[in-house]
C-alpha positions in Angstrom: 74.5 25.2 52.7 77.3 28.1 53.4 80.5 27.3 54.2 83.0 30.6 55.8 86.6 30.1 54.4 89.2 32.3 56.5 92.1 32.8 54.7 93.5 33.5 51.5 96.4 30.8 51.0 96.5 27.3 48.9 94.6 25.5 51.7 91.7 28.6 51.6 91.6 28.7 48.1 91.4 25.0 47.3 88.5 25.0 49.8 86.6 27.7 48.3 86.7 26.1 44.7 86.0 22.4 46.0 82.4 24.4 47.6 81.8 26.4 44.3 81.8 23.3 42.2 80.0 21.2 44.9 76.7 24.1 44.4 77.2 25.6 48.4 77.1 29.4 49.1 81.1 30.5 49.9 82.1 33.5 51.9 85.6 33.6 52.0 87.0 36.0 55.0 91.0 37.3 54.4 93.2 38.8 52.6 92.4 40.3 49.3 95.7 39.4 47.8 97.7 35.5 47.6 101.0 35.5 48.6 103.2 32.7 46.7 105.3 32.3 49.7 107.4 28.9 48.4 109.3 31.8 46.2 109.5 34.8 48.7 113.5 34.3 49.2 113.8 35.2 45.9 113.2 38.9 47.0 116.1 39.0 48.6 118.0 38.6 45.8 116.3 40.9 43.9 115.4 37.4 41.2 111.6 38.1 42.2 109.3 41.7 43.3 106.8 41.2 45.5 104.4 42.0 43.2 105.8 39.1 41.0 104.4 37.0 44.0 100.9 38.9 44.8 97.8 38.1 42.9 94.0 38.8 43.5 92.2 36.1 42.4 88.9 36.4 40.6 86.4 35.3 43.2 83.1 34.4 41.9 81.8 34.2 45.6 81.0 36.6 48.5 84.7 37.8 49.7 85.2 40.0 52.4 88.6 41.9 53.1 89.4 41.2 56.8 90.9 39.4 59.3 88.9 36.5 61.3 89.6 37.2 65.2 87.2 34.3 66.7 85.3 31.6 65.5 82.3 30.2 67.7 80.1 27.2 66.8 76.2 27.6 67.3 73.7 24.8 68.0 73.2 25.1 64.2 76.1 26.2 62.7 79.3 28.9 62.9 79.7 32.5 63.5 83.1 34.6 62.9 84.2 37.8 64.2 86.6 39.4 62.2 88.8 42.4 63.6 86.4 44.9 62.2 83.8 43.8 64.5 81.5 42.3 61.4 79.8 38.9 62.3 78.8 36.2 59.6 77.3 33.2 60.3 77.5 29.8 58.3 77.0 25.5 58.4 80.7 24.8 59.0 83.8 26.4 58.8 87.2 26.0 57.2 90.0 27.6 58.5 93.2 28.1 56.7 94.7 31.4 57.7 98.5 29.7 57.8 100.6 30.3 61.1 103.1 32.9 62.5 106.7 33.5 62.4 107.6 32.4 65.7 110.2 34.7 67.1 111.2 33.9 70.5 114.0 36.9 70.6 114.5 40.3 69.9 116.9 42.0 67.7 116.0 39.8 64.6 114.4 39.7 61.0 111.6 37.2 60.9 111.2 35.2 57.5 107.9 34.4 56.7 105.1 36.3 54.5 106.1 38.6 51.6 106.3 42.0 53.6 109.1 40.2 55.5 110.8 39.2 52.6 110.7 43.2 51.3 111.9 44.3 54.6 114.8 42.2 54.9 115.8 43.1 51.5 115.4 46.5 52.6 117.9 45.8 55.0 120.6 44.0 53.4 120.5 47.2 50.8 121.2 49.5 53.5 123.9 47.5 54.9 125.5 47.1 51.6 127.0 44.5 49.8 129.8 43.5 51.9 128.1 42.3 55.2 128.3 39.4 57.3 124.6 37.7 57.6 123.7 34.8 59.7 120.7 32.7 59.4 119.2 30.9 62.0 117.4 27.6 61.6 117.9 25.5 58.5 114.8 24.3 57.6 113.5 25.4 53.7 113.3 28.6 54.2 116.6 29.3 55.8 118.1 26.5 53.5 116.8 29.0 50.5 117.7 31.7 51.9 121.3 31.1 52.1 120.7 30.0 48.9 119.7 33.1 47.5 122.7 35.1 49.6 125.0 32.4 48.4 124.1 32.9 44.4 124.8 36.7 45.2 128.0 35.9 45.8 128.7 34.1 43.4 127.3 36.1 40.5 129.0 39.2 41.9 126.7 41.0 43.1 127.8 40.8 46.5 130.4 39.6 49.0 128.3 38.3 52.3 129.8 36.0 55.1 127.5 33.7 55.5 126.7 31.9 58.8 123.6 29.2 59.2 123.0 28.7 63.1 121.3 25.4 63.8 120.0 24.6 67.9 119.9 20.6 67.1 122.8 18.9 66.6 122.3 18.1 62.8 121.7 19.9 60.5 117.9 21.1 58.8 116.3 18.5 61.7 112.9 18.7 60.5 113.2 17.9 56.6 112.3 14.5 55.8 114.6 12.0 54.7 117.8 11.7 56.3 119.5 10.9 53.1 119.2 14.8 52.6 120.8 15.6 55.6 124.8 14.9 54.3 123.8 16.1 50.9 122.8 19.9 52.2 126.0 19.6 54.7 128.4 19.1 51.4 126.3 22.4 49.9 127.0 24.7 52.6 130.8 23.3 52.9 131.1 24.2 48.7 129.3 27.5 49.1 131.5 28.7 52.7 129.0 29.1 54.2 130.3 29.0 58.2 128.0 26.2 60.0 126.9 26.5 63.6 125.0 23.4 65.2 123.8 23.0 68.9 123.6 26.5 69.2 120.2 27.6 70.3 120.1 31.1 70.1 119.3 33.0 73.8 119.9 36.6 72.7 121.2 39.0 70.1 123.0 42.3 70.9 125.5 44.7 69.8 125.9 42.8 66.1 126.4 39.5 68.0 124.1 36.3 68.4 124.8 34.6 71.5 123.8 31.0 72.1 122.4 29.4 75.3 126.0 28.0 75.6 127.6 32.1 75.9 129.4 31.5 72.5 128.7 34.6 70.3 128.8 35.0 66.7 129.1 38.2 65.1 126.1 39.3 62.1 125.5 42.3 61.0 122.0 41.2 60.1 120.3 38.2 61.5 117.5 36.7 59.7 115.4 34.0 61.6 113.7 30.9 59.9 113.4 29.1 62.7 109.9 27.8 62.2 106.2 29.4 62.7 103.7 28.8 65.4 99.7 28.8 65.2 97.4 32.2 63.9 95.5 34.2 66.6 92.2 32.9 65.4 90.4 31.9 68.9 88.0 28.8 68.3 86.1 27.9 71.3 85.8 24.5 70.6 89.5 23.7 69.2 92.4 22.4 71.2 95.8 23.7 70.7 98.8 21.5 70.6 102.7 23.0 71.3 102.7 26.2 69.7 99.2 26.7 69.6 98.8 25.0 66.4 95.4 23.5 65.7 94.8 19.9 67.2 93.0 18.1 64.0 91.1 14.9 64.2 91.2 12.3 61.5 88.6 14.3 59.4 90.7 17.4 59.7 88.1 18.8 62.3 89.5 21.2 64.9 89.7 18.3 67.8 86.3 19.7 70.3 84.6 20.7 67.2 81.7 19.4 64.7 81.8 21.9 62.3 85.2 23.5 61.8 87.5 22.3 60.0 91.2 23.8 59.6 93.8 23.1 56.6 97.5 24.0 55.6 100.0 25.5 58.0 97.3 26.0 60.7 96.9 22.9 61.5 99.1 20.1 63.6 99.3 17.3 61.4 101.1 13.9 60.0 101.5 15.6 56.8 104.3 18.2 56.0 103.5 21.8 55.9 103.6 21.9 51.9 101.4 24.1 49.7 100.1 20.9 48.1 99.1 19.3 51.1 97.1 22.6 52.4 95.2 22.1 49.0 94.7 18.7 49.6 93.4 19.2 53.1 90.9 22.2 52.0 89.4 20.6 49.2 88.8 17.2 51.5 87.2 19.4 54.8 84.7 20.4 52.5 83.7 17.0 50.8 83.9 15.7 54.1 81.3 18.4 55.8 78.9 17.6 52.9 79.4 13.8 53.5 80.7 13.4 49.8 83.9 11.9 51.8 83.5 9.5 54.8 86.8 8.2 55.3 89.5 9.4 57.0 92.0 12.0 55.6 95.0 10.0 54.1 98.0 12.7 53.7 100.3 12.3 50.7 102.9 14.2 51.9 104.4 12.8 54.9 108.3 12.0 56.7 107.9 8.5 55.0 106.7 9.8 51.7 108.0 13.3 51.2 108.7 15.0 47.8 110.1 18.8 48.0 112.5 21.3 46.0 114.9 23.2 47.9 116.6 26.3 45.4 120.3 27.3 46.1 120.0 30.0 43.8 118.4 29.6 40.2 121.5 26.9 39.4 121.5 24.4 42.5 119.2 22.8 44.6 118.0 19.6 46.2 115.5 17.8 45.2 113.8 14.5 47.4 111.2 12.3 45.5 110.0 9.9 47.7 113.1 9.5 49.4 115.4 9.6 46.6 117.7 12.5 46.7 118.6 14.3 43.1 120.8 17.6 43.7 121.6 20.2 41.2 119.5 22.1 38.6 115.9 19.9 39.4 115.0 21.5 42.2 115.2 25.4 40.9 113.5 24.0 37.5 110.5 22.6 39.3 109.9 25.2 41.6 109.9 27.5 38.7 107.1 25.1 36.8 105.1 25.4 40.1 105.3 29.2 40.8 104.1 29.5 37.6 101.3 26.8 37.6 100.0 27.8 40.8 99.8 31.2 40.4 97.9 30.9 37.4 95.1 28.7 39.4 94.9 31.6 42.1 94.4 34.4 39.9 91.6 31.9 38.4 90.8 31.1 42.3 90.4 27.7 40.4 93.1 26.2 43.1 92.8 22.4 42.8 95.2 20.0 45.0 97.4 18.0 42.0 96.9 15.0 43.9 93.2 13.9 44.3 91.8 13.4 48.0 
């Protein structure tokens, strides 16, 4: 039996190694480098290179280095079309080529994969260290981000103004746990950094964001983490929820489909977009194709159990365990354990979720 893994991420990987070990024939279709992306705000404070966060892992199946532009099932099987024009054909797919900044404006520095993460490093060299930066959304990334920016400040290597810009009325709206909510809140107060909520931004010009309400705020750089969308990969099966994220059934099958499957960020699903869950979600499509699981995927990562680390810098964070919030140095400590760990197992291309399926 051959499987076709698109992708090159946790939820690619994971998938790839659950076929290897399972005896199937794997052709994995991507990029030839994994990008720890958890760590990429690191960059911007120079803590991290991107090369720090690139590995090629040792594939012991058929890789090919390309993009996957469509995915079509057959009576029997699969067949992808990557953007070189090749075609391979399989028994079932797994898709986990992660999602895409979404970026409904102009005028602004997307946060999102490592090049982006170099680029706007790029730019906060050029403007020097005594600019005014604002961040819009306040999710993990942009949480980190200021994070990052903040630690800057305070270790003297720079002197930013720093503004998060929030369009719901609370702040960092899709984290789970609202214990976290007041904790975050208290962070940004210590750290001045300038908070702006209900302010969905309509437009930036001339060094100013302005909201949908006409107040502006001035930025010398604006860096946007205001969440992703779904990948260009056409399936002619799959339905597509808001933001053409993947519609998954209960097996983590592209909702239309029999035979392709889609894991990690790609995917619209009760579980939180968290490298452990894209593991998770790999390694199950493929016991599930092969009938080694029958029961429905059960996600242990979810807004009623969530776990996560969010850095401030490499002295602060937040940590939530299950709904229990710990601040200070937890969060930076773990994340540091797990950058390493998992890096490790995709050099190997030995990716294995930590919580079994």
């Amino acid at each position: 039996m051959r499987v076709i893994v698109v992708g090159n991420g946790f939820g690619a990987l994971s998938a790839s190694r659950a076929a290897e070990v399972n005896g199937l024939e794997v052709i994995q279709i991507g990029p030839r480098k994994f990008e720890y992306l958890p760590s990429l705000t690191k960059i911007l404070s120079g803590r991290k290179r991107a090369e720090d966060l690139t590995v090629e892992p040792n594939f012991r199946w058929e890789f090919v280095e390309d993009l996957v532009t469509e995915v079509e099932e057959t009576e029997n099987g699969v067949k992808v079309v990557t953007e070189n024009g090749r075609e391979y054909e399989g028994d079932f797919a797994v898709l986990a080529p992660g999602s895409e900044p979404w970026v409904p404006v102009e005028g602004v520095y997307p946060l999102y994969r490592i090049n982006h993460a170099v680029e706007v490093k790029r730019k906060l060299d050029e403007l020097g260290n005594d600019a005014t930066i604002a961040v819009v959304g306040t999710g993990l990334v942009g949480l980190e981000t200021l994070g990052e920016l903040r630690w800057m400040n305070a270790s003297g290597k720079a002197s930013y103004r720093l503004k998060a810009i929030e369009a719901a009325p609370v702040i960092s709206p899709t984290l789970p746990c609202e214990k976290i909510k007041p904790v975050i809140m208290n962070k940004l107060r210590k750290y001045g950094i300038e908070v702006h909520l209900n302010s969905l931004v309509s437009e930036v010009k001339n060094g100013k964001v302005i909201t949908s309400s006409g107040n502006e705020i001035e930025a010398d750089l604006v860096i946007w983490a205001a969440g992703v969308k779904g990948p260009k990969v056409k399936v002619n099966c799959a339905e597509r929820a808001k933001r053409d994220f993947f519609v998954v059934d209960e097996f983590q099958r592209a909702k239309g489909c029999k035979r392709t499957y889609v894991a990690g960020d790609a995917a619209n699903s009760k579980a939180l977009k968290m490298a452990e869950e894209a593991m998770r979600q790999g390694w199950y499509a493929v016991l599930h194709a092969i009938g080694k699981k029958r029961d429905p995927y059960v996600p242990f990562l979810t807004s009623e159990r969530p776990f996560c680390f969010i850095t401030l810098g490499p002295t602060d964070g937040i940590s939530v365990l299950n709904k229990v919030v710990i601040p200070g140095r937890l969060a930076p400590i773990a994340k540091e354990i797990l950058e390493k760990w998992m890096l490790r197992m995709a050099k190997a291309a030995k990716m294995k979720p930590p919580v079994p399926v």
